[in-house]
C-alpha positions, 0 to 999 in steps of 0.5 A: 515485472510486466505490467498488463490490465485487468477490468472490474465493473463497479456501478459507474462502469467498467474501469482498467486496473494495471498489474504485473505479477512477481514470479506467476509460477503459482507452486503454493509459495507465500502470496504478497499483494503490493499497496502503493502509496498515495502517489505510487503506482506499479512503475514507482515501487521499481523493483523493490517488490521483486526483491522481496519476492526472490529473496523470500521466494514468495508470488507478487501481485503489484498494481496501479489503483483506480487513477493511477498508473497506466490504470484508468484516469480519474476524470477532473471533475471525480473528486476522492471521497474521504473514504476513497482507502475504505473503498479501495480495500473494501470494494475494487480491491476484492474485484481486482482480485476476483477478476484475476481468479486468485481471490480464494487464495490467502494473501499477504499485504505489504502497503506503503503509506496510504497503501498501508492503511488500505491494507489494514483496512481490508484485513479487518473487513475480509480477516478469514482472506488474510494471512497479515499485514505490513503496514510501511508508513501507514496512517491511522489518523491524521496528523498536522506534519502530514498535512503540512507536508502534503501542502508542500507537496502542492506548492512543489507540484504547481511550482517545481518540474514534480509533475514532469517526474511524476509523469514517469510514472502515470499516464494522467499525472494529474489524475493521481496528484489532485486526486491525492492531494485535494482529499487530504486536504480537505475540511471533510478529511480531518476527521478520518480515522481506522482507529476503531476498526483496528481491533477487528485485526485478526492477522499478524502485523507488522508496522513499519515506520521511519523515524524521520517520517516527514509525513507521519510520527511514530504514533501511527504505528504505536496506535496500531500496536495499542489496538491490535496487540499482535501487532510488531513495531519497527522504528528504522533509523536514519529513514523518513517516509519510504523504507523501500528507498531509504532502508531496502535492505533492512525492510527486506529482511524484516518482511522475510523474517515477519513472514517467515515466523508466521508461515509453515516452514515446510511452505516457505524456506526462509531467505534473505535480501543479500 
């Protein structure tokens, strides 16, 4: 992949946004838009997403949101709102795509964590522009095991070399961290919840969760299920809160097949992770 920047104007100004694309041939193969978790960025996916997208021969669009990455920073006195995943699925994500042309195209979302929620967020706002989701460690709601990791995630931050890492990753390490980090935290986040907007799902979804999931149980994707009845639940063993790392291969697959079952054959020859 190679990262570029795309600009979206929103009321505050205009702001870069960092993408790459996965094989830009645009020949009518599946489209798969990459949601990154809450720490992630176009760098910290590696290339995971490219292996999805040669072994299902499908085109990628991977990017950093707002804060992230090489996009623009996040300024330190802009704190996250508690609906920053609804503002990123119902506002600058819709831009993004409108700035890059390609948002008449019916897509594929596959997010990560946040990411994951991000995507089922969209999918109930924008159902006709949605072919399905995969939702990989998504959260639904909140729950103590998340925040309690994400306090260890601060302490780590403040008192580990875990910002030095991060900022392999992002230009403004803080940006990304604190912006993260003081929202889930926040008195005001603990009543967040897509619980209720799930049923508005039209799309086939797909919920992904690792059984050793240090920042989510398997609730999550049960409540998705118990919701959005079309939804297919995968618990993977022997995982915790990154499949993409932890089960490539297997996550690989079932993201093939997924697609696979949901799309014309004749569009989309079948592969697999090898």
């Amino acid at each position: 992949m190679t990262p570029a920047r795309a600009a979206i104007a929103l009321p505050g100004g205009t702001i870069d946004i960092e993408v790459a694309w996965v094989d830009g041939a645009r020949d009518g193969r599946p489209f798969v838009v990459f949601l990154h978790e809450g720490l992630g960025s176009v760098a910290m996916w590696r290339d995971w997403p490219e292996t999805v997208c040669r072994a299902g021969r499908y085109e990628g669009l991977v990017y950093s949101r707002y804060g992230y990455g090489r996009s623009t920073a996040r300024p330190p006195a802009e704190k996250w709102s508690p609906r920053f995943m609804h503002e990123e699925a119902e506002v600058r994500l819709p831009l993004l795509l409108d700035a890059l042309g390609v948002r008449r195209r019916k897509r594929w979302l596959v997010g990560h964590s946040d990411g994951g929620s991000i995507a089922l967020i969209h999918a109930a706002r924008y159902p006709d522009e949605v072919a399905g989701v995969v939702g990989i460690a998504p959260h639904i709601r909140v729950e103590d095991v998340s925040i309690a990791s994400i306090e260890r995630a601060r302490d780590a931050y403040r008192t580990t070399d875990l910002r030095a890492r991060l900022a392999r990753y992002h230009a403004d390490p803080d940006s990304a961290f604190w912006g993260w980090n003081d929202v889930w935290l926040s008195k005001e986040f603990r009543d967040w919840s897509i619980e209720a907007m799930l049923a508005g799902l039209r799309c086939p979804v797909l919920a992904i969760q690792g059984v050793d999931d240090e920042y989510g149980t398997l609730a999550q994707v049960e409540g998705i299920r118990r919701r959005a009845p079309q939804t297919e639940v995968v618990a993977l063993d022997d995982c915790g809160h990154s499949p993409q790392r932890d089960q490539p291969r297997e996550l690989t697959n079932r993201i093939i097949d997924f697609i696979g079952r949901h799309t014309d054959a004749a569009d989309n020859p079948r592969g697999g992770a090898t």
